[in-house]
C-alpha positions in Angstrom: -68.6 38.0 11.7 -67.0 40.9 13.3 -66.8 41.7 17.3 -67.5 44.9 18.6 -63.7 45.2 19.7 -62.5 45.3 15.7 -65.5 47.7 15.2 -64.8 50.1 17.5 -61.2 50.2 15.5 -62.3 51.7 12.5 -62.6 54.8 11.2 -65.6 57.0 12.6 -67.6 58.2 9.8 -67.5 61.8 11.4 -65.9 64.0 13.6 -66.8 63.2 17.1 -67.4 66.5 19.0 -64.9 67.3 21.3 -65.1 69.4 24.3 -61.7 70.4 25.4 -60.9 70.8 29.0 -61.4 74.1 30.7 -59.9 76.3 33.0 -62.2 75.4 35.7 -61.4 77.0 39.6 -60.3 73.9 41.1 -57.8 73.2 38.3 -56.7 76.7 39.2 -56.4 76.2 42.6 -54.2 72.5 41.6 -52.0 74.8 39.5 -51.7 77.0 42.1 -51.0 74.7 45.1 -48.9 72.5 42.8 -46.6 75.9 41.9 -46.0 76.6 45.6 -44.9 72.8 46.7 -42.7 73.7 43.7 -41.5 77.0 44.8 -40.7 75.2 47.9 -38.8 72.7 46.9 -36.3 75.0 45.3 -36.1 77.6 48.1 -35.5 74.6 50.8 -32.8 73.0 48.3 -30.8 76.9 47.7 -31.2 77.4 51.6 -29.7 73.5 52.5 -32.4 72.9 54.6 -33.1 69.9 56.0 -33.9 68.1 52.8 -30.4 68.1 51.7 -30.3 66.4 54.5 -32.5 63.8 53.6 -31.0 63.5 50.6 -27.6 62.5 51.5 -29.2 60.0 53.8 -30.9 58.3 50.5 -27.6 58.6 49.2 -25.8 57.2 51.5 -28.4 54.4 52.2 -27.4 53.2 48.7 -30.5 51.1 48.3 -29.2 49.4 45.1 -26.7 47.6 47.7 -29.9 46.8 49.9 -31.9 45.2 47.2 -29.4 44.3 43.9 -32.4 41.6 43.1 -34.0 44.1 41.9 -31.5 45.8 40.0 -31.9 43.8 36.6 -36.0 45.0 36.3 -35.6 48.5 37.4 -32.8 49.0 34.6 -35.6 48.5 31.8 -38.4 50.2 34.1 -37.0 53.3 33.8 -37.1 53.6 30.3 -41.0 54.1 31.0 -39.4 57.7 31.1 -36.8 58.2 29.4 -38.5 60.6 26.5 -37.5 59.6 23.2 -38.9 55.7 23.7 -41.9 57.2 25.0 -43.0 59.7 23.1 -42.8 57.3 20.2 -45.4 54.8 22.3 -47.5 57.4 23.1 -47.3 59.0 19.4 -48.5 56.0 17.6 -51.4 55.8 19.7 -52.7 58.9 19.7 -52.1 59.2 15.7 -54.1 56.3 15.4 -57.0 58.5 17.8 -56.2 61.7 15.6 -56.7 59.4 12.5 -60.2 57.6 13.5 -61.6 60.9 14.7 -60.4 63.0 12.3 -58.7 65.4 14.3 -55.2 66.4 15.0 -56.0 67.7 18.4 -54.7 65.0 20.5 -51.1 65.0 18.3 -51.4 68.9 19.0 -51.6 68.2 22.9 -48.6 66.0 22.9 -46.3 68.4 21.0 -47.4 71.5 23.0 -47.0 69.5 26.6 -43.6 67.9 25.2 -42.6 71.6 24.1 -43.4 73.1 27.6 -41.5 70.3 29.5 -38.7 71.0 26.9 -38.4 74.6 28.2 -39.8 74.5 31.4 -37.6 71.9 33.2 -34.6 72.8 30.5 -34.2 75.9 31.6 -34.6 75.2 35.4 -32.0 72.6 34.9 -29.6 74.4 33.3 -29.7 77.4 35.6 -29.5 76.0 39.0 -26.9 73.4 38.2 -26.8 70.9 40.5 -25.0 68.1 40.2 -25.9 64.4 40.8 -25.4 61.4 43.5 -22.6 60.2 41.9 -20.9 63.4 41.1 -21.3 65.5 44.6 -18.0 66.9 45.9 -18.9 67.4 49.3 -21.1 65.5 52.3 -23.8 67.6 53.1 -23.6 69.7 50.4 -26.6 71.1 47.9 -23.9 71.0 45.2 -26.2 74.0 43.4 -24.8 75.9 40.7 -22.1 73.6 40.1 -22.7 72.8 36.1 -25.0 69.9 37.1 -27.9 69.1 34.8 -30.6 66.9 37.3 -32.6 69.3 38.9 -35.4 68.6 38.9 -35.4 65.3 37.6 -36.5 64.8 33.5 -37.1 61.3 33.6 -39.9 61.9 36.7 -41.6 64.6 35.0 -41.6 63.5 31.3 -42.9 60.0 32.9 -45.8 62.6 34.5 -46.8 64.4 31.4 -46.3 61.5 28.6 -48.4 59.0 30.5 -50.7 61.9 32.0 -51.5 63.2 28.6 -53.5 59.8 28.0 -55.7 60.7 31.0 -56.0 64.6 29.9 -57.2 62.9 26.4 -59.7 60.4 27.6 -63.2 60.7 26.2 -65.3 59.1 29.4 -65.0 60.2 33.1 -64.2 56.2 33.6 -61.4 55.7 31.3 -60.0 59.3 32.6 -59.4 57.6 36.2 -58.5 55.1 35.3 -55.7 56.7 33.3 -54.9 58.8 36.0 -53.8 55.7 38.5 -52.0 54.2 35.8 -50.0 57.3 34.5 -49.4 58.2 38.3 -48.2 54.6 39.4 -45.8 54.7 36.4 -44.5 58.2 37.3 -44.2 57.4 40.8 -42.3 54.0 40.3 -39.8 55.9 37.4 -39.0 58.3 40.1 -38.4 56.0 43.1 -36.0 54.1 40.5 -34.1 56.6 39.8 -33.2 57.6 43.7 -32.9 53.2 43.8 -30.0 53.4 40.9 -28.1 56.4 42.7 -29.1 59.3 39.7 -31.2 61.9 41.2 -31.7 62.9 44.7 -34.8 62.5 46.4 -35.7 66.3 45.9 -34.9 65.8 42.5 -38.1 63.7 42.1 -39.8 65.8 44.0 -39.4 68.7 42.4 -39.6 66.6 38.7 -43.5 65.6 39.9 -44.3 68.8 40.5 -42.9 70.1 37.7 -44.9 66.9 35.2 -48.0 68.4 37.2 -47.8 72.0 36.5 -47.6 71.1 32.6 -51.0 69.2 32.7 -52.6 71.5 34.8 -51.5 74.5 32.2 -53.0 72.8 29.1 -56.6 73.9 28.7 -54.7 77.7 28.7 -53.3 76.2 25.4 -56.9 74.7 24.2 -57.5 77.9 22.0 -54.0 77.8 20.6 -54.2 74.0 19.7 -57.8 75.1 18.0 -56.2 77.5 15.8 -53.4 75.7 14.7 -55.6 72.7 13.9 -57.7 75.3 11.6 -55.0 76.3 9.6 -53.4 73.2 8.7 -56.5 72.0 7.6 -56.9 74.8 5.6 -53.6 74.5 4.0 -54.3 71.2 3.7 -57.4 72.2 1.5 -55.0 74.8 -0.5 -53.0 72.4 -1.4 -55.3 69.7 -2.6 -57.1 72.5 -4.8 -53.9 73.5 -6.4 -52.9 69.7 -7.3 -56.5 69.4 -9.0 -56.1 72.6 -10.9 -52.9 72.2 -12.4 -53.8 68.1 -13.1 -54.9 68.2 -17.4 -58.2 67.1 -17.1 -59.0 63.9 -19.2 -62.3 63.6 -21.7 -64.4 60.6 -20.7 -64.1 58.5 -23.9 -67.4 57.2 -25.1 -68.0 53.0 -24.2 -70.2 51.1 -27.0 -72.0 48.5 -25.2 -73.2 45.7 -27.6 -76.5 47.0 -28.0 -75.1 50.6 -29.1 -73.4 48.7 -31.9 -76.4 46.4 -33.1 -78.3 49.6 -33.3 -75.5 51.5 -34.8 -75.3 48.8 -37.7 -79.2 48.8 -38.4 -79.4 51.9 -38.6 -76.1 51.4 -41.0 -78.1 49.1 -42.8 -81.3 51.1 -43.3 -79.5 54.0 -44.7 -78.2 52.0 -47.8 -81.8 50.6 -48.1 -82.9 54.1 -48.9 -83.2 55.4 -52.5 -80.8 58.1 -52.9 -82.1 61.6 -53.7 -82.9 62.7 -57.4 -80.2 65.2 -57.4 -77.8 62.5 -56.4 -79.4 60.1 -59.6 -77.2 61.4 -62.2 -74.2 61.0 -60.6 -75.4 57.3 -59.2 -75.8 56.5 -63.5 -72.9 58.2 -64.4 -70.5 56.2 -61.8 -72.4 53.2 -63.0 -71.7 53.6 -66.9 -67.8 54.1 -65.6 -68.0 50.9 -63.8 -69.8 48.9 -66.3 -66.8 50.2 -68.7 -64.1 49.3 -66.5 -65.6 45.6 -65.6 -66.4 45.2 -69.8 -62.7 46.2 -69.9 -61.1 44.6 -67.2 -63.1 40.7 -68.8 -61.7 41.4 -72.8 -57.9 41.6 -71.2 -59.2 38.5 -69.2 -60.3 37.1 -72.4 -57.3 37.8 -74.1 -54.7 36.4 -71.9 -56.4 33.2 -71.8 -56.4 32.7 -75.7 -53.5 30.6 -77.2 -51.5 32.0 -79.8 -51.5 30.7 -83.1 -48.4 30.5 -84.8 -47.4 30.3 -89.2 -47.2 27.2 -90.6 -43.8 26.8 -92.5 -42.0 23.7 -93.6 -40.7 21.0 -91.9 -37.3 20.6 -91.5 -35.7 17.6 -91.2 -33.3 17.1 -88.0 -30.3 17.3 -87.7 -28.1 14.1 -88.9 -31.1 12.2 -90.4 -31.0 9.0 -92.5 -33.8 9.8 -94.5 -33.6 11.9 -97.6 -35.6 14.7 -98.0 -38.8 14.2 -99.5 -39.1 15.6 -103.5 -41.9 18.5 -103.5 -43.0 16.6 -106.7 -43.9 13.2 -104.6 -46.9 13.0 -102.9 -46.9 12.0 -99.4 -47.5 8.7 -98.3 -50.2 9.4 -96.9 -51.6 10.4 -100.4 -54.0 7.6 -102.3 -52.6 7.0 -105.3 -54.8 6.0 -108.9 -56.0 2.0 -108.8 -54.1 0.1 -111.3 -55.6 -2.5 -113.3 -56.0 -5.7 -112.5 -54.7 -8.4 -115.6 -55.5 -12.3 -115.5 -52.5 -14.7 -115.9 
């Protein structure tokens, strides 16, 4: 008997409706608060305030010298955002969702927020160049613009929007909090570990939160998109599935005789010889029957005729080869002749 766990795991027979996330005010005020703690993070990091200051006191603080215990576990914790291993976990759920509601909106969702933090971060990284703990040049230093790579940090913000996309996705108001403490304790622990193992600075992480943030936030402006794009690879899909039916040869359905069919087949066989045969088929009947009396008359006299021994002349006998006995006179009667009584005298 089945549980209600392994039932919820099938398919659903329809399409569950949907309502996707709007653009709500407070969401725009988030995006909007969120995008000036960002803004401010840069300008203090360009200016050397006193969070470079900060972060050279992390730095130097060396905390994986303070706790090496806990070096071992953190190693595989961060992978929790490194963005290939993730994006696979979080793929294979949400194909599974896309495949039991018949959607492809929540496959859609990852690619466009994995797209964004692709460009967004990219391109931030890439143009302010910092470089990391490990590579700084000088004490006290920003090190901006120095062909660096880590500002802000990718594995904070892809641990924000690859575990926050699960709570953007949920279905009940329950399951979306409780999401959202998960997906945050995760990014907030990847990001501590990386200032633990010496990679990013703590603006780094800072700046790679608010960053994750910004991307979640800016979804429901990509709902419509994501709507679209849906519609048109389903009806490609459709395209594509009426061209393979129209180009497959279609088969004729061959007739199946059950055994009824054939008894009735062979009555009515049977009834149709039973019937006299029309009079302008008699003649013909006759004369086909006068052919095969003919042939069967024939046919029994060469029957007849094989079967009857073959009589040969008589001629005369003719005495082997090397006999004793002379040959008889024609004039002497055989022995097997009678020949006259003689009389019988007395004395």
């Amino acid at each position: 008997m089945r549980t209600d766990i392994f039932a919820r795991l099938d398919r659903e027979p329809e399409p569950p409706k949907i309502v996707a996330p709007r653009m709500s005010r407070h969401r725009i005020a988030l995006f909007g608060g969120t995008l000036a703690f960002y803004l401010a993070i840069v300008f203090a990091v360009l200016v050397t305030s006193w969070l470079v200051a900060l972060d050279w006191k992390v730095m130097l603080f060396r905390p994986y010298q303070q706790w090496p215990e806990l070096h071992a576990f953190l190693d595989y914790y961060v992978v929790l955002g490194q963005r290939g291993p993730t994006a696979v976990m979080v793929a294979c759920w949400l194909g599974w969702r896309s495949w039991r509601q018949h959607t492809l909106r929540p496959l859609l969702v990852l690619g466009t927020a994995l797209l964004l933090l692709n460009v967004t971060v990219g391109a931030v990284k890439l143009g302010l160049g910092r470089l990391g703990p490990h590579y700084a040049t000088q004490i006290g230093s920003a090190e901006m613009f120095a062909g660096g790579d880590i500002f802000p940090s990718g594995h904070t913000a892809n641990a924000v929007v690859t575990w926050g996309i699960l709570a953007y996705l949920a279905t009940t108001p329950r399951a979306r909090r409780y999401l959202s403490a998960l997906s945050a304790t995760v990014s907030l622990g990847v990001g501590l570990t990386t200032v633990y193992i010496g990679t990013h600075w703590l603006s780094d992480v800072l700046l790679g939160w608010a960053a994750g943030l910004l991307i979640l936030l800016a979804l429901p402006w990509f709902e419509p998109l994501i709507a679209r794009t849906e519609s048109w690879i389903f009806d490609v899909r459709e395209q594509w599935r009426a061209r393979r039916r129209a180009v497959r040869p279609a088969v004729a359905p061959q007739p199946v005789l059950l055994p009824q069919s054939i008894a009735g087949e062979g009555a009515a066989f049977a009834g149709a010889a039973a019937t006299p045969a029309a009079p302008a088929t008699a003649a013909a009947q006759v004369g086909t029957g006068v052919a095969t009396a003919t042939a069967t008359a024939t046919a029994t006299g060469a029957r007849a005729r094989a079967h009857t021994p073959t009589v040969c002349p008589e001629r005369p006998p003719v005495a082997p080869a090397g006999s004793r006995r002379p040959p008889q006179h024609p004039d002497h009667g055989s022995r097997t002749t009678a020949s006259p009584a003689r009389p019988m005298t007395g004395g």
